[in-house]
N, C-alpha and C positions, 0 to 999 in steps of 0.2 A: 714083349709079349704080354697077353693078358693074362691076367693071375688064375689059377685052377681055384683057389679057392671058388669063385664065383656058383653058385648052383644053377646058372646057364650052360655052364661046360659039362654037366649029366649029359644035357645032351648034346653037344657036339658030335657026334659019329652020324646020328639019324639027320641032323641039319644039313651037316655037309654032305651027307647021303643025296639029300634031297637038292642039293644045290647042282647035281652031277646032270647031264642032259640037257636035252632041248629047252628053252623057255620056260626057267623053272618059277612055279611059284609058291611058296610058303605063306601059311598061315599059323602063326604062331602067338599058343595064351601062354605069359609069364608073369607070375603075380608079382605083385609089389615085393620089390626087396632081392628078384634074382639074376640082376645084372644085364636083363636086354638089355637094356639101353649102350651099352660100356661093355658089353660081350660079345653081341651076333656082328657089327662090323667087322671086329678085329678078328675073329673066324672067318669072315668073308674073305678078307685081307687076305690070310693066313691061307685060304685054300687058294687064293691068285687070283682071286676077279681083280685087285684094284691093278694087275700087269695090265689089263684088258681096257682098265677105263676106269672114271672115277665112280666110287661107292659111295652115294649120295643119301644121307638118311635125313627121310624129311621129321620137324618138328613143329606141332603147333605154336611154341613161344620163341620168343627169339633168345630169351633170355635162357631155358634149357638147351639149345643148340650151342650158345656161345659157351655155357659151362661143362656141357657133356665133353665139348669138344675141345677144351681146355684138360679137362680130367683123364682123358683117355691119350691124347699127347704125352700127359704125364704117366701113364702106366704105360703107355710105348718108348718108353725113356726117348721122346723125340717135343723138338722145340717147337710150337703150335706153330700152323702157317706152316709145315712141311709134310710130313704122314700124312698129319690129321690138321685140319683146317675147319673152318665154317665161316659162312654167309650169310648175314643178315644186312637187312636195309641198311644202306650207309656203313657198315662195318663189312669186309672181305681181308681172310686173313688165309689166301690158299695160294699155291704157289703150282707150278709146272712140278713141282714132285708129290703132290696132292694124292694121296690114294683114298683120301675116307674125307669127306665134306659133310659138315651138320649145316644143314639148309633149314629153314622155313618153309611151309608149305608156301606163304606167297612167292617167297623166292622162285620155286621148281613150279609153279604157276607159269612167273613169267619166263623162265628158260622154254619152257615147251611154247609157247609163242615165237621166243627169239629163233629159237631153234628145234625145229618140230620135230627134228626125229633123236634129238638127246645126243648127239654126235659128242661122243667122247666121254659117254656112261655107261659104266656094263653092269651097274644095277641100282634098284630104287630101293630102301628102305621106307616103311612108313609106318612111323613109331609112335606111342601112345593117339591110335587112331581111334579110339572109343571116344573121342573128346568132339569127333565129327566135322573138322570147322571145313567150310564150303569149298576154300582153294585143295584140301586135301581132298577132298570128295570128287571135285573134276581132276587134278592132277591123277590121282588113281584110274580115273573111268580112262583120260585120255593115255597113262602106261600102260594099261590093259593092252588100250587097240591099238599101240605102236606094238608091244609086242606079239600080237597076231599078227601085225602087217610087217611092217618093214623093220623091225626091231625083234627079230625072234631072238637073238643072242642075250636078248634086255632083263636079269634075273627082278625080280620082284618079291618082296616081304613085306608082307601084313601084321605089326605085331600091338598087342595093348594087355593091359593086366585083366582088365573087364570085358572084353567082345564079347557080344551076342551074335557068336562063331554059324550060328543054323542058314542065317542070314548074307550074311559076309560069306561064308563056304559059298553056298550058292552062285553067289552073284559072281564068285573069285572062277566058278566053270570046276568042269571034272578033272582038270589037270592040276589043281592045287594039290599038294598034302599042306595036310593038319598036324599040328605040331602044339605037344603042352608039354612046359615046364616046373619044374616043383618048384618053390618060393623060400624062401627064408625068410619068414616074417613071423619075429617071437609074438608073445600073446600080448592083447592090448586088455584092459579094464577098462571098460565103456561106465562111464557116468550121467548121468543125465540133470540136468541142473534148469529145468525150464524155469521162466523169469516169475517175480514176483509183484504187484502193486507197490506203489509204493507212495507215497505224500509229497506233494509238491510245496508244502509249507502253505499252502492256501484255503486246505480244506479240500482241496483235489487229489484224485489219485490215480494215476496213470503207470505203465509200464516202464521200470526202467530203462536207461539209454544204452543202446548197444554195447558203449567204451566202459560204462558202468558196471554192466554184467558183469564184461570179459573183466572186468581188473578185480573185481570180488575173486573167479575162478582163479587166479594169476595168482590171486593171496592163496589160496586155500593149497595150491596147488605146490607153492614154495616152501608151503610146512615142512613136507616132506623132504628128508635128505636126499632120496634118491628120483627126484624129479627130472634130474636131469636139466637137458637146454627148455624152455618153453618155443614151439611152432603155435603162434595165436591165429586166426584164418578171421579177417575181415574182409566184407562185401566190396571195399572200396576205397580209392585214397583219401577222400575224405574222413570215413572212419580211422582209416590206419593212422593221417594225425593227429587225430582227435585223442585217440586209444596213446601214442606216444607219449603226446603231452602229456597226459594223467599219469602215466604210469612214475614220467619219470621226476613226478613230485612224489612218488611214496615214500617214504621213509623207511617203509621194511624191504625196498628191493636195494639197497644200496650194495654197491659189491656186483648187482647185474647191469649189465651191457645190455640196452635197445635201443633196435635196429629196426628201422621200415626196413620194407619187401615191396617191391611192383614194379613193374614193366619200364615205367617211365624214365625211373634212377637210373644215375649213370652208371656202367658197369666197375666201376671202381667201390661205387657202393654197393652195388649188387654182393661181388665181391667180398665184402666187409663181412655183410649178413651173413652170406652160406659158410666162410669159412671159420673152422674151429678155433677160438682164442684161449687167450688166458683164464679169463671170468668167463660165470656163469652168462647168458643171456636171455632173453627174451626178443623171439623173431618177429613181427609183426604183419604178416602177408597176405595178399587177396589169392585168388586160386592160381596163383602162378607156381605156387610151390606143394601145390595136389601131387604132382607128377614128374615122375624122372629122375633127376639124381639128387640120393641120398645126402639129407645133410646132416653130418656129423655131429651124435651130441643130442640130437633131439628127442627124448625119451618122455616130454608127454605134449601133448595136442589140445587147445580148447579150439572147438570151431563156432561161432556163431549161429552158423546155419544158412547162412544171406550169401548171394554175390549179387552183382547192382551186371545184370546183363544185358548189350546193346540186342537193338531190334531193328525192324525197318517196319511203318504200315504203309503197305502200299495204297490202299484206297485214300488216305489222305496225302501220301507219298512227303513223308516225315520219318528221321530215323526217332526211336524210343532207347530210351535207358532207366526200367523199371528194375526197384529192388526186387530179387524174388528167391524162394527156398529154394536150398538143390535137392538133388536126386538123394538116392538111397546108395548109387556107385558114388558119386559126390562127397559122399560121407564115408563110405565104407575104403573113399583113397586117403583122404583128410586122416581116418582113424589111422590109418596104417603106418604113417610118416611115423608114429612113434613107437611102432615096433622094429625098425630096422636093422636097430644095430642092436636092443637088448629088449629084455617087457619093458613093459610100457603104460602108459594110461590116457585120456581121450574123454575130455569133459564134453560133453554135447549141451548147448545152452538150450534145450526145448524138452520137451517128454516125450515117453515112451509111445504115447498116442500119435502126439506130432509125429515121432519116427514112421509108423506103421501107416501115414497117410501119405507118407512122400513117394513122388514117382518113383521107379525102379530106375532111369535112365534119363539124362536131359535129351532134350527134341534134339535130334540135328539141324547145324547153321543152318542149312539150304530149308527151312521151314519157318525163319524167321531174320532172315537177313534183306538185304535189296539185293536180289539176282541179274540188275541191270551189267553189272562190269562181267560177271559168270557169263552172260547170252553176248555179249559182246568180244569174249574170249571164243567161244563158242564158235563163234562166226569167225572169227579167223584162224579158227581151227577146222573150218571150210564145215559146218555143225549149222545149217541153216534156219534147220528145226530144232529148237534145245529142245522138244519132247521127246526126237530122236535120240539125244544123247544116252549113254547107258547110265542113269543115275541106278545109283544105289538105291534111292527115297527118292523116288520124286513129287520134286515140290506142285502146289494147286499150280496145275493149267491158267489159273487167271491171274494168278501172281507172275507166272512167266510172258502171259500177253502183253501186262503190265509192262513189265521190264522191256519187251520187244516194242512198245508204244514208245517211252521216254525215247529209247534209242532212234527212233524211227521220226520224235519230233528234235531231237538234236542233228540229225540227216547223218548219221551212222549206218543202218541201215534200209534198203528200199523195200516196197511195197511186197515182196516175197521174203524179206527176212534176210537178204545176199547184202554182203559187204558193200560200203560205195567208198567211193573215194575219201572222203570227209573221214569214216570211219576206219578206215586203212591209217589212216593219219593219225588219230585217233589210238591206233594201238602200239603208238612206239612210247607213248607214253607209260612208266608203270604210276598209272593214276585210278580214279574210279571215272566212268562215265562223262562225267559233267563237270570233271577239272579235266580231262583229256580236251572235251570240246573248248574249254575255256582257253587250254594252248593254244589250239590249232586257230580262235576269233584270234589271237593275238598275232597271229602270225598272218592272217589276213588284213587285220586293221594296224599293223605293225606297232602293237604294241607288247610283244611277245616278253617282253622284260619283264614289265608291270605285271603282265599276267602269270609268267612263271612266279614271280614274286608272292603273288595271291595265291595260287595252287598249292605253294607249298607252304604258307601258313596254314591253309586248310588241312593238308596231313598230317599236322601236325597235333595234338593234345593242346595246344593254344601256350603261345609264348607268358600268360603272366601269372605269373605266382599268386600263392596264397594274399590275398587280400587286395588285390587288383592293380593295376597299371599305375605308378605314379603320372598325376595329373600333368606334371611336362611336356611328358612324352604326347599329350594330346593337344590341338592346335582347334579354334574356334571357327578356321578356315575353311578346316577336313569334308571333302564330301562323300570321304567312305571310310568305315571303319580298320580299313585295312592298313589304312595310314597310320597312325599311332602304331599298331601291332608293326609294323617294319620297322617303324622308328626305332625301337626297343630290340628288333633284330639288330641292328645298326648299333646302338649302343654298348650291346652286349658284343658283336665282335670289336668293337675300342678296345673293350677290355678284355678282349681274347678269353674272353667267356667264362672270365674269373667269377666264382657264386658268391663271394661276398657284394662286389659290387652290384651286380645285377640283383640282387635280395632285396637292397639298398631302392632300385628302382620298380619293384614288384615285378622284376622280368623273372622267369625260370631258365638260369641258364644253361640247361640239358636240351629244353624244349626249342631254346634259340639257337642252339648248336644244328641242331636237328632240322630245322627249318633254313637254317644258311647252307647247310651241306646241299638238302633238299634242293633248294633255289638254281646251286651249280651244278647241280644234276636233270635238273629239267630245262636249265640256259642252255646246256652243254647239246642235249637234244634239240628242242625248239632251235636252237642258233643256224642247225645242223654244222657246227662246228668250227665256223667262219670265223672265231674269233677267240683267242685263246684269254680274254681278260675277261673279270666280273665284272659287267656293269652294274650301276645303281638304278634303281628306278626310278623317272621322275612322273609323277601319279598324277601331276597339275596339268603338265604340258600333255598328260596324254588322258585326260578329267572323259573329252565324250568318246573316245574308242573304249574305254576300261568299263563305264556304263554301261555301252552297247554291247560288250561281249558278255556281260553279266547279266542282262535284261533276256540276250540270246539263250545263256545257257542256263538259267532260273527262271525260264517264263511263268512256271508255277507258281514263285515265290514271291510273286509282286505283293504288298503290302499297303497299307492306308492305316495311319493315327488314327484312336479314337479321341481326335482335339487335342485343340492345342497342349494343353499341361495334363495330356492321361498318357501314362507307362504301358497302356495297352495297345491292340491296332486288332485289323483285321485284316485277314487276307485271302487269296484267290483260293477258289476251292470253299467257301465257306469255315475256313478254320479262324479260330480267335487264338491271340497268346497274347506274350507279355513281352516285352524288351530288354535287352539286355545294357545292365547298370552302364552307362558310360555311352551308347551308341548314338552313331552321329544322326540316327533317326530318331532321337527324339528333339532334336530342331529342326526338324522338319517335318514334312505332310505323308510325301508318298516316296518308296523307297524298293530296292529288291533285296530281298535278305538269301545270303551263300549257306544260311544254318536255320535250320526248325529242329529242333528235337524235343520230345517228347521227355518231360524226366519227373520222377515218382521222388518226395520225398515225406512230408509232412503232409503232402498232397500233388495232385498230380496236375502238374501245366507245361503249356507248351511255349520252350523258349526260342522266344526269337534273337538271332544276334550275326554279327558281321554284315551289316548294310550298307547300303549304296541311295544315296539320294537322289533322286530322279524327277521330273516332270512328267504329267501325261502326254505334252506334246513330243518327247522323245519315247516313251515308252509308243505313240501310236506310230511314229519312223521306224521302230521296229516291228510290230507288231499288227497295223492296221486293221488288219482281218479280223484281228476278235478285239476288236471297239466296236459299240454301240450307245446309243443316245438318245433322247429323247425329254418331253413332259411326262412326269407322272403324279398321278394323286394321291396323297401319304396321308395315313391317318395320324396325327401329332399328339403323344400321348401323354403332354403336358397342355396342351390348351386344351384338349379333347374336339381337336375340329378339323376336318380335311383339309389338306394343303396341296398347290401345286407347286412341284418339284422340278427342276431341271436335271436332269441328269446326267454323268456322264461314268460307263459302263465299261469297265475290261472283265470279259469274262461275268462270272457274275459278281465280283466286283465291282464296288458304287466308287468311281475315282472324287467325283465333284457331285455334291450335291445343293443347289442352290432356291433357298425358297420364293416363290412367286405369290408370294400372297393365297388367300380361300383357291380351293377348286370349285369351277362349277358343278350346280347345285345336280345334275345329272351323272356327273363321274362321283359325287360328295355320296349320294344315298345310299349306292351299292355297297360301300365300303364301309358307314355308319351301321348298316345290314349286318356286315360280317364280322362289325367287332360287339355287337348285340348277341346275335347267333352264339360266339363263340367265349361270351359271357364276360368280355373288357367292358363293356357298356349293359347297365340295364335300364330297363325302360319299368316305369315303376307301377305303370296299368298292365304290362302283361302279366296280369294275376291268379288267380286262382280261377275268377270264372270263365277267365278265355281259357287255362287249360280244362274247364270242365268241357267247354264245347267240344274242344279237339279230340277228346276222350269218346264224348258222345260220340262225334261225327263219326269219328273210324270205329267206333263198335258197331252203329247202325249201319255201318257199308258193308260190314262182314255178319252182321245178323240179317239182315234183308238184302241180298246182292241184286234181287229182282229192281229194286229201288235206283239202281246204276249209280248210289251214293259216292262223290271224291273221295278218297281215301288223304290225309292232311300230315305229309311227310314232312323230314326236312329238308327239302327243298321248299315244299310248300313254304313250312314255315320264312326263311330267308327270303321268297318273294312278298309274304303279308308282311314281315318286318321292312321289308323295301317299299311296300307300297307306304308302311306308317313314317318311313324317315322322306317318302320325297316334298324335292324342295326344301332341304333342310341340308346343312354345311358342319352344322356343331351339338354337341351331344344335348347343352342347352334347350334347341331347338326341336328336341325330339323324347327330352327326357320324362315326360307329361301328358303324351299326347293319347288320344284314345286310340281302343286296341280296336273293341268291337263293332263299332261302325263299318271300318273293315270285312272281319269277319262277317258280320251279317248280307255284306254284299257280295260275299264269296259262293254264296248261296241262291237260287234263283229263285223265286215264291211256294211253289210247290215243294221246292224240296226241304225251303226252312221249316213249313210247317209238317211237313214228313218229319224232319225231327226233332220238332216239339211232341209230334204225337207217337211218335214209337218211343222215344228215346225221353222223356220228358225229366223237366226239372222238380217238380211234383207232384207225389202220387195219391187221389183219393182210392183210403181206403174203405172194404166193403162195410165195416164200422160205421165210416164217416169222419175218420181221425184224416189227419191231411201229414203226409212225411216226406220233408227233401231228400231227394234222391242223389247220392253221392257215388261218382263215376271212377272208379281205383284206377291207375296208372295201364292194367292190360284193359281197361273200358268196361270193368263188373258193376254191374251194377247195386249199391250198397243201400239200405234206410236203416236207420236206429230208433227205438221209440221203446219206452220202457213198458215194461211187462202189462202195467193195467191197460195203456193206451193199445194192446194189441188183444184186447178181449174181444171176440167177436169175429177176430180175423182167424181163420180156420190153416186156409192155404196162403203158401209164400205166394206175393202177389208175385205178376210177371209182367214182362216190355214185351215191344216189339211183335205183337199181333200173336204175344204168346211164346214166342220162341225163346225166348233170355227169361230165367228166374231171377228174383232180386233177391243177393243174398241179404238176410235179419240181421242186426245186430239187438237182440236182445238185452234191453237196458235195466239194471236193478235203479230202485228212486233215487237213486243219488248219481243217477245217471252214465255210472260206470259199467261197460262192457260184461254181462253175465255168460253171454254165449252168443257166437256168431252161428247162424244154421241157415244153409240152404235147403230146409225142409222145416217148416213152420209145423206141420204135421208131425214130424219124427217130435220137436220140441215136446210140446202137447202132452205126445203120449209117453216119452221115458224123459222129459229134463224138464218141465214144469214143477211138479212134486218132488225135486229135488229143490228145487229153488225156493220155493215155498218155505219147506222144511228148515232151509238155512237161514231164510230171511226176515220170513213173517214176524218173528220173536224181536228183531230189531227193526222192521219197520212195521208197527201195529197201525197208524193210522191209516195204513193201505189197502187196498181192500185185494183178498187171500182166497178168492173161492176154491172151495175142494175142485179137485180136479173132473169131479162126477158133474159136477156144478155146472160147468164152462157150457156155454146154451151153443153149439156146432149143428149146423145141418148134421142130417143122420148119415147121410153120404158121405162127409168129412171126418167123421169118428173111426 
């Protein structure tokens, strides 16, 4: 039985209260440290649902299922795999005497597929669900509606330490109770240690490195006797052994034990980590040990701050894995791990501002994941519309058209969103999307081997260890990457998956473990069973079915080098990336890649990797309908001269491009135009006085509209720039040439001299002084002439039949701007005698009349 201590058994009376009657659902908050996890099944037990059918409690990791459900075997004094069991990918440890099952949420994903009405479950648990991941979010919406419909006996529990309970009530309907538990969670000492600059030995100075930080707090933290285990929380495996390595050259941690933490580790390492040893240790772990069961010992917390979170962007339809901050619940689980068992303490590596700017809550999956596999479950949970589905959140409308689009070009589903055949196939796999479709080409072009083979590389975290694939394993012959990576599957089961070996070969032999099971797990389907032996795959003999199904189910993913010896390409959809070190694409041209992901570290690009070499002439046997072709005329921006181009077009994708010498000099002008216009080319007479005319013109159209003057846009402009480049092929040809010849003919007689005389280039004045007239950017009309040269002129002269004033600049003798005025008169009367006064004294040879002086019609005074 489970122990009373627990501070989940407070409430026990009210629980099982609530578990009494028709289709019961609970919602339950119990904070960090009060035994949900490891209390409410064995209650469940205890009141006889699991007589009834199994008590299945779902878990976001796989790694807290396999341990919860180790841990609670052991307080049911029962041997795992009997009571209490749990399932996760490739690991099932439950038997016909099975009353409590720790699942995955993708696991109970795919049971409600297999088996749509849960036959042989009499309830659902669903445990730390503030963490939101996508397969929990529909597995919940589709338990609901089994238990409205045909599963009213089906109990259901909602439980997480953090819910945003207003919400979830809601959505959970009026027949929920609410249910809150008190916590045991001693006090933690939050400290806050944000990073410092620091010298790079170069005269540079930059932020510390994450493993850097953390090992300064690690020291600091060890001083203390009563520190306890150290839980260190990094972004990633990367850091974590980055952060290992360092630690474990210190010299003042000797005596501690570290351990990585992460998903990938095999459960024997897993293992190692959570459980309580002799020596002190330090844990190492990404957010896999945020939540669920306590580990022993650990009494203080540094968290970084980071976890490196996957993404999908759909409009590019690329997954992403950028670093980024967590929440404010993110931290406030992280802090708690070290009050569990006594106080505690909780180095936070940023500040107290940092702190107050972080979200309350990360986004849920379903707002940044690919909802293509979701809408295809969907559908064969007969969900035709996923807008219909009862989401909790639902995600943008166009992110799910999306998703119903790939599906719809893979022929999953038809033109109304209903299942077809291809896609019924499609759903026996537990794969995503586009490794489903990849089975189902293999089992039509019979190569169902090779492709299971593939697919389950793909699921996998990638077979090679730290520092990459020894060179062996890769052959000169390969025409897909996926060659090497089996090889090294192969290698690693020789050696029965021994990790010194495979270390030896830069294989990871957890990840080739994973990947071998995988392969007879999706043979075992694909085969539909016809054969009880593992084949091997031969990837030569079957070189154009493997192409073709990959071409089929990555038609977005086609690719093109950029040339022979660049690590880079480009590809369909207009996206650029880089290649991945070792791929058999970079000896060659054109290729489909099974991977784009998007990854943030020093900076952000997008990698390409796992490709397939290919031809255009096979690529257009699959695809025909979106090829196109053609001549086109390319401006060349090394010789600086129009070329024609042969082309040849997937998508907008350039597959072949071949030069044919100059374009003619008719396709050459327009395009000399556009890269003038848009200022690659400049033409070195379009100068100052063509822009004075263009200025003039359109202020004279809009000061005299009677005049029906052109107005000289840009368009205009790119046609007078088209008229100066024709018959011309190369920038040479056009870099010299006159502007205004043009222009002047843009104009018909009457109207040039229209604006000469409204609009002129200079003005006599009523003096007799003569001043160029300068046309500002909105077409103002400007003159400058210093103070003596404007004796005599009364009024600011004007254009245009009178209508436009020209604004003065008023010049002191050394020519420099004294005052601008659109009123010569206001001048005169209050800013003349100032100017005087300032200047006269330094300019005596100038002539200063008193202001009484100045000879004005009497009208102008």
């Amino acid at each position: 039985m489970s122990g009373t201590s627990l501070p989940i058994e407070e409430i026990r009376g009210e629980f099982l209260e609530a578990l009494k009657g028709a289709s019961p659902r609970i919602l339950l908050k119990a904070p960090t440290g009060s035994g949900k996890s490891t209390g409410i099944p064995p209650m469940m037990d205890d009141a006889g649902l699991g007589e009834n059918g199994l008590i299945v409690v779902v878990q976001p990791r796989r790694m807290a299922a396999r341990l919860l459900a180790r841990h609670v075997a052991r307080l049911r004094g029962s041997e795992l795999g009997r009571e209490v069991g749990y399932m996760v990918r490739f690991e099932r440890h439950i038997s016909s005497r099975t009353r409590i099952a720790y699942v995955t949420d993708g696991v109970l994903e795919r049971w409600l597929t297999d088996r749509p009405c849960l036959e042989g479950v009499s309830a659902v648990v669903f445990d730390e669900f503030h963490e939101r991941s996508l397969s929990g979010d529909l597995s919940l919406g589709r338990v609901l509606d089994l238990q409205e419909g045909p599963r009213p006996d089906l109990a259901v529990v909602v439980m997480s330490a953090t819910l945003e309970m207003s919400g979830l009530r809601e959505y959970m309907g009026e027949s929920c109770r609410e249910l809150e538990a008190c916590g045991r969670q001693y006090p933690v000492e939050i400290t806050y240690r944000p990073s410092r600059p620091v010298s790079d030995g170069r005269g540079r100075v930059a932020p510390p490195s994450v493993w850097d930080q953390a090992a300064e707090a690690v020291r600091e933290a060890v001083k203390d006797a009563a520190c306890g285990d150290i839980l260190l929380f990094m972004p990633g495996v990367y850091e974590i052994r980055r952060t290992v390595e360092l630690l474990e050259g210190k010299p003042w941690l000797g005596g501690w034990d570290i351990f990585p933490l992460y998903g990938a580790l095999s459960p024997e390492q897993q293992n190692r980590a959570v459980e309580k040893g002799e020596r002190p240790r330090v844990i190492v772990s990404t957010n896999v040990a945020e939540t669920s069961l306590t580990i022993e010992g650990v009494r203080t917390v540094i968290d970084t701050g980071w976890v490196r979170q996957s993404g999908w962007d759909p409009y590019r339809g690329m997954d992403t894995l950028h670093l980024v901050r967590i929440s404010k619940a993110s931290a406030a689980q992280r802090a708690g791990r070290a009050g569990r068992v006594a106080e505690g303490r909780c180095f936070r590596l940023w500040s107290e501002a940092e702190q107050a700017k972080k979200v309350e809550f990360d986004p849920p999956e379903c707002f940044r994941v690919d909802l293509s596999g979701a809408v295809l479950n969907l559908c064969s949970w007969g969900v035709a519309d996923p807008e219909e589905f009862r989401w909790l959140d639902r995600p943008d409308p166009l992110v799910l058209q999306r998703a119903r689009h790939l599906l719809a070009s893979l022929g999953a589903v038809d033109g109304e969103g209903r299942l077809t055949e291809t896609g019924r196939r499609m759903t026996a796999f537990p794969l995503p999307p586009r490794l489903a479709r990849l089975i189902v080409a293999g089992q039509d072009e019979r190569c169902v081997v090779e492709l299971a083979a593939i697919a389950a590389l793909m699921q996998g975290e990638g077979v090679e260890a730290k520092g990459g694939l020894n060179d062996d394993l890769r052959d000169s012959g390969d025409y897909t990457d996926f060659q090497a990576e089996w090889r090294a599957v192969g290698k690693a089961l020789d050696s029965h998956f021994d990790a010194g070996v495979c270390g030896r070969l830069g294989i990871s032999a957890r990840s080739a473990r994973e990947v071998w099971m995988a392969y007879r797990q999706l043979l075992s389907i694909g085969s539909r069973g016809h054969s009880r032996e593992v084949p091997e795959p031969d990837f030569l003999a079957a070189r154009s079915s493997v192409a073709r199904a990959l071409m089929e189910g990555f038609a977005d993913h086609v690719g093109v080098r950029n040339g022979v010896a660049a690590n880079t390409c480009r590809m369909a959809g207009g996206v650029g990336g880089r290649l991945s070190e070792g791929s058999v694409a970079l000896r060659g041209l054109h290729f489909v890649a099974a991977e784009m992901a998007e990854l943030s570290g020093k900076a952000v690009e997008t990698r390409i990797g796992r490709c397939t070499l290919i031809t255009p002439e096979e690529l257009r046997a699959v695809w025909p309908e979106r090829f196109s072709g053609g001549e086109a005329a390319v401006f060349d921006s090394g010789l600086r001269r129009v070329r024609l181009h042969q082309r040849l077009m997937y998508e907008d994708l350039v597959l072949e491009d071949r030069d044919r010498g100059d374009a003619p000099a008719e396709l050459a002008a327009p395009i000399l135009a556009e890269k003038v216009v848009d200022g690659t080319l400049k033409l070195v007479k379009w100068d100052h006085a063509v822009e004075q005319w263009i200025r003039r013109l359109n202020g004279l159209s809009r000061w005299m509209p009677e005049l029906e003057l052109p107005l000289f846009g840009e368009e205009d402009k790119l046609v007078a720039i088209a008229m100066v480049c024709e018959g011309a092929v190369g920038y040479k040809d056009i870099k010299e040439r006159e502007i205004m010849p043009v222009l002047r003919d843009w104009l018909s007689g009457w109207q040039a001299k229209a604006l000469d005389d409204y609009a002129p280039v200079i003005l006599t004045l009523p003096n007799g002084q003569h001043a160029k007239v300068r046309y500002e950017e909105d077409s103002t009309p400007v003159i400058g002439l210093t103070v003596q040269r404007l004796f005599g002129v009364a009024e600011s002269p004007r254009i245009a039949r009178g209508a436009v004033t020209v604004k003065v600049e008023v010049l002191a003798p050394s020519q420099r701007p004294w005052q601008v005025t659109g009123s010569l008169e206001s001048f005169w009367r209050n800013g003349y005698g100032q100017m005087k006064k300032d200047l006269a004294g330094r300019y005596p040879r100038h002539r200063w009349p008193d202001p009484s002086e100045l000879d004005f019609p009497r009208s102008s005074r």
